[in-house]
N, C-alpha and C positions, 0 to 999 in steps of 0.2 A: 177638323180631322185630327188634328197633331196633339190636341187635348185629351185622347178618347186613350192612352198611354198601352204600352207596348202590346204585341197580340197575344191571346194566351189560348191554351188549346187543350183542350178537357178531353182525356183518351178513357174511353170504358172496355175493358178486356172480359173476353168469357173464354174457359177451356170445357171441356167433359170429362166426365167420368167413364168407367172402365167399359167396355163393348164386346161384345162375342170377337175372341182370338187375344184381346189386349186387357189382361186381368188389371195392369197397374196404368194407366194415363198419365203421360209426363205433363199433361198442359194443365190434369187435377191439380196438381204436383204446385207446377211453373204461377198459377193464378193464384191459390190460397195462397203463394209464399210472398206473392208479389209486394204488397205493398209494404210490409215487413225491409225485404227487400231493398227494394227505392228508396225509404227510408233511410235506411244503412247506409245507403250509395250516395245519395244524394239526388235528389230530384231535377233532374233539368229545369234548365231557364225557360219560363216562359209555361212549362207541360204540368195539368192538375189532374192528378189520377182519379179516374172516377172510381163508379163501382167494377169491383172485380169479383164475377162470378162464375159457378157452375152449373154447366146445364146434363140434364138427362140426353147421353146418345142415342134419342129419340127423333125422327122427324117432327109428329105435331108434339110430342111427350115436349120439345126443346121448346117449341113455338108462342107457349101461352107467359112463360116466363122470359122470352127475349123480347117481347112485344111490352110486358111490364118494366123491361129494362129500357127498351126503347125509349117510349113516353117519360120515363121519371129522369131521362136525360136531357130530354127538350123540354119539359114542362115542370114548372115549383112544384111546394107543396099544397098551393090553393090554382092548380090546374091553369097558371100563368107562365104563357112561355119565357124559357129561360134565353136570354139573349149576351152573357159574355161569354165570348169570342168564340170559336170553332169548337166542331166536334166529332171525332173521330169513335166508330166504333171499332174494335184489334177483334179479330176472333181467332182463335188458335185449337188446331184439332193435329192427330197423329197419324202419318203416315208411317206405319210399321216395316216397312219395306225401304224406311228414305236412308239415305247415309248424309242429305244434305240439308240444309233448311231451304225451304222453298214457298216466295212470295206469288201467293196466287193471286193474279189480275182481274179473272173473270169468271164469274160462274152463270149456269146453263140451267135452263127452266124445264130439269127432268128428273126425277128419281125413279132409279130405278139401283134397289138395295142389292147387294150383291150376297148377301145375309140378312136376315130379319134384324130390326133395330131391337132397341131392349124393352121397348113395348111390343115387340112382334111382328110392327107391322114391316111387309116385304115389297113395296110397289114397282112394278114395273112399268117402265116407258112411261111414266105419269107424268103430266106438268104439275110444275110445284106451285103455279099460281095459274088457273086455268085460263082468268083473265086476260094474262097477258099473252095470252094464245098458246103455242102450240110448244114441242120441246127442246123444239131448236133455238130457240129466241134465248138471245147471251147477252146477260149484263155486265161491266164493266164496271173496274175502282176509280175513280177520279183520281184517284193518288198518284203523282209519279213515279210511279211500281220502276220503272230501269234505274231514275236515280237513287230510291231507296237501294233497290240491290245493288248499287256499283258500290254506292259508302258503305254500304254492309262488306262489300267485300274486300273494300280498300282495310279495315278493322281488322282483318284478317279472319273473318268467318267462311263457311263454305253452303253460301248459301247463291241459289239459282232462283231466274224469273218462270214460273208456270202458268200456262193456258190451260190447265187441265186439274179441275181440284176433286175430279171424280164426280160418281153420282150419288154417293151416298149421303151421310145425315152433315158430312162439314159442306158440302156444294149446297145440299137443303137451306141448313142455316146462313149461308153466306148470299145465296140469291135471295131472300127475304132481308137481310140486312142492308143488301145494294138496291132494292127497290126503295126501303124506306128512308135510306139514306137518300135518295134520291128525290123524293118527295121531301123533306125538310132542308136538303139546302146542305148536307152534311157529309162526312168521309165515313167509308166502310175498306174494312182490309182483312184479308184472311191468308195465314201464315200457318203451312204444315209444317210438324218438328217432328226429326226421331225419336224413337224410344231412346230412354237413355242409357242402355245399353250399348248404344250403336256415338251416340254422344252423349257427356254425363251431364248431370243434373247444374253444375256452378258453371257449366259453357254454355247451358241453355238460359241459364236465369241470367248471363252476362251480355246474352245476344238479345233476348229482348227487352231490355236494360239499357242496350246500345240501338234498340230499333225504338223504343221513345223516344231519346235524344233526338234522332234523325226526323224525328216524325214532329218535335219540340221543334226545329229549326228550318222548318219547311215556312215558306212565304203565306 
């Protein structure tokens, strides 16, 4: 065991791009810049940045490319599972309305859009995965969401624990990431940010900066 040498934990982040109401997306923004970023900063002990990308604020438009992110995280390039140490997928969407950063725990097997996505589509009352029945059925992060948010806020951020990540296209993508994280044995997390209007762009690129760290030093 004491051979196998320290834990390491491979975080892959995705943001979106712009959606009916929100012409610019902070988390476009916060993910292209990221690894740049980290770089600069310095990367945590122990934490290897995966891929950091962008998705369409689409339900399925987001789906065929988070499922190819999926797999190319758990699996090489000769379709061999990849097995050093944990893996965490970040998903980061915009709560336009937020004034705080807010660690969302759990999401709900329902969409129902409140506006059409940027594909159009507008579902109501839907389950996002039929299979797993109906749309009340909540899936949960394994992550310990309260102590990430205390040290987040010990740092001096002003960020809060949420049960509620909505129903639109970030709950979509986040209960497809907690399923399949769930099937492979792995971490899912999803964290709304303001526009950066509301907070600027070097507090948001700091916060989550300071939410790898935390997420680097996690048992």
């Amino acid at each position: 065991m004491g051979s196998e040498g320290p834990s390491v934990v491979t975080v892959h982040v995705t943001g979106f791009k712009k959606f009916h109401g929100v012409a610019e997306n902070p988390t476009e923004t916060i993910v292209s810049n990221l690894k740049a970023f980290m770089q600069k900063r310095g990367m945590p002990k122990g934490l290897v940045l995966g891929s950091c990308s962008v998705l369409e604020t689409a339900g399925q438009g987001a789906i065929s490319p988070l499922y190819q992110i999926f797999q190319s995280s758990v699996t090489g390039p000769n379709a061999e599972p990849l097995s050093a140490g944990r893996v965490i997928w970040l998903h980061l969407g915009v709560n336009s309305g937020a004034t705080k950063f807010a660690i969302e725990q759990q999401a709900v097997n329902e969409a129902t859009f409140r506006c059409p996505d940027e594909f159009g589509w507008k579902p109501q009352r839907v389950p996002i995965v039929p299979s797993d029945g109906g749309i009340t059925r909540i899936r949960e992060t394994s992550l310990p969401v309260n102590n990430l948010t205390k040290a987040l806020a010990k740092m001096g951020y002003e960020v809060i624990l949420s049960d509620d990540a909505g129903r639109f296209v970030c709950n979509f993508v986040y209960y497809h990431s907690l399923r399949f994280a769930e099937e492979q044995g792995n971490k899912s997390l999803f964290v709304h940010v303001p526009l950066f209007l509301t907070i600027d762009e070097e507090t948001q690129m700091q916060f989550i900066a300071s939410l790898l760290e935390v997420l680097a030093s996690l048992n």
